[in-house]
N, C-alpha and C positions, 0 to 999 in steps of 0.2 A: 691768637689762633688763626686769626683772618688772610696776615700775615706768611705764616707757615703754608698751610693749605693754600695761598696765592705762588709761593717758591715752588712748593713742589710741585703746584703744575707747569710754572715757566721750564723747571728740571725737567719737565715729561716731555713738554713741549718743544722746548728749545730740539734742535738737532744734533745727534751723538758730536757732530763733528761741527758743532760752532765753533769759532774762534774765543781765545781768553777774552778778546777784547769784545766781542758781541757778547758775552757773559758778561763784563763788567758794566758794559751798557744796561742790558737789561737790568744787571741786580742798582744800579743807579738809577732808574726809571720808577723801579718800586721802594727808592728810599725817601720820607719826607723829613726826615731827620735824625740827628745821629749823637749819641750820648759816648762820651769816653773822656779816657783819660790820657793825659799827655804829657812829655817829656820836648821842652824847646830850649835849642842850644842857639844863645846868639855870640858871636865872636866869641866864641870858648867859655862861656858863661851861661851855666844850663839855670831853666826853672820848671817846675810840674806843675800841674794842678788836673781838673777838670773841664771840658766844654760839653755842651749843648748845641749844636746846630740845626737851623731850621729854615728847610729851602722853604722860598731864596733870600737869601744874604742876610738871616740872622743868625747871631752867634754870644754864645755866654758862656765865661772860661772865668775860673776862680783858681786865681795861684795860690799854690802852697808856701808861701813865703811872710817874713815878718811885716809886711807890711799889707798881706792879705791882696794881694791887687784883682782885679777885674776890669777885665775888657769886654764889651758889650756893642752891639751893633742893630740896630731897629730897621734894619736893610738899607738905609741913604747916609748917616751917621756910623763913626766908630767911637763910644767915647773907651778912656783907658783912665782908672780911677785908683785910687792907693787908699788909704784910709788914716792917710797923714794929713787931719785936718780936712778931710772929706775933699779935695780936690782932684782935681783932674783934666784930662786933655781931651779935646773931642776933634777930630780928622774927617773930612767929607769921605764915606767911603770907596768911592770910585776915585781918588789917591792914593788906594793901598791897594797890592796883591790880593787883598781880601775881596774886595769887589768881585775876582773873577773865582777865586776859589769857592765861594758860599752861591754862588751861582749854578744849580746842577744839570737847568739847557745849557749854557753857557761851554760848560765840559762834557754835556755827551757831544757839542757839534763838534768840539776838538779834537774828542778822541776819534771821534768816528773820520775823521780825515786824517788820523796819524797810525803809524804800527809802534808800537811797542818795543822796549827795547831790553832784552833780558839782562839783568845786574845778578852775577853770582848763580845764577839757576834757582837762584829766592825770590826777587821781585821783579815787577813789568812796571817799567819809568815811562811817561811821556810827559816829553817837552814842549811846554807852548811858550810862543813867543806872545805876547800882547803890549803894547804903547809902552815899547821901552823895559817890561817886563818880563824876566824869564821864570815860568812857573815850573818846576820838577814834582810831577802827582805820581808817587809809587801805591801798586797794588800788591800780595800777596802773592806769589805765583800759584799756592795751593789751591785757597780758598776766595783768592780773588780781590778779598776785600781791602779796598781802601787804608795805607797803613803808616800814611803822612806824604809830607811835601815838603819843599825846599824853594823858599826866594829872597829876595831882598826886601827889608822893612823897609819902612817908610825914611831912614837915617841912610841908606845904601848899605846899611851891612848885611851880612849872609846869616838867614832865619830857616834853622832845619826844626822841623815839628814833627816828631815818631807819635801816632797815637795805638792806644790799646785799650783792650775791654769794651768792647766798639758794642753798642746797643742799638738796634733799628725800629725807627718808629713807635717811641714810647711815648705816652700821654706826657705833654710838656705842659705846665704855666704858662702862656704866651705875656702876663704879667712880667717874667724875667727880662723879655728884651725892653724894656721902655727904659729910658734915657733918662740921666738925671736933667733938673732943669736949667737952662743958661742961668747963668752968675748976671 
């Protein structure tokens, strides 16, 4: 409710004629984290599941696939974990794209020094460059929100992530983001 009644006064507020992109700003200002579902195509090889995100830089996504996988981040750590034998991979976070996407100062200072660039008359892209990284963050043109990215994982191939059923600021377990223990 607190939520709600905080939108609609930024809606009252804001100015008839802000730009999408000082809308995107703001509605990223009032988000602390973000529940959906996703769809990720890496080299022509898609998977779905769910994430969890919670600025800044945690994130908990459960694939839909045989082997159940989960990738988890405690904001310094990424681990990526299969349930083959309970193993898994763990990556300093600030070696993945992921660093700056779960980061939400991070992208308003981005946006706020870039414009926008309209794809189909459907969504607003912006391209940031960071250490070697090309990050593509598209919004909705309707409603603005947030509706995936596109970069290169941590192998150089090309990782596009569509998300949907987007939920803002919903009571999380912060339990979910802890790490398993080093082996």
């Amino acid at each position: 409710l607190k939520v709600i009644i905080i939108l609609l006064f930024i809606s009252f507020y804001l100015p008839a004629n802000s730009s999408p992109k000082d809308k995107i700003i703001s509605q990223m200002k009032l988000t602390n984290n973000l529940s959906f579902n996703f769809i990720q195509t890496i080299n022509d090889k898609s998977e779905d599941g769910k994430c969890i995100i919670e600025y800044p830089k945690k994130i908990f996504c459960v694939y839909n696939n045989a082997n159940k996988k989960i990738l988890v981040s405690n904001g310094s750590s990424l681990v990526i974990e299969t349930n083959n034998k309970g193993n898994y991979y763990r990556y300093p976070l600030n070696k993945t794209p992921l660093e700056f996407l779960l980061d939400k100062e991070y992208l308003i200072s981005k946006i706020e020094k870039l414009e926008p660039r309209d794809i189909d008359n459907k969504y607003l892209n912006f391209k940031i460059f960071e250490n070697n990284n090309e990050i593509n963050i598209f919004f909705d043109k309707k409603d603005l929100n947030l509706i995936g990215w596109q970069t290169e994982d941590i192998y150089q191939n090309l990782s596009i992530t569509f998300i949907s059923s987007i939920k803002k600021n919903q009571e999380i377990d912060g339990n979910i983001f802890k790490l398993p223990e080093n082996n």
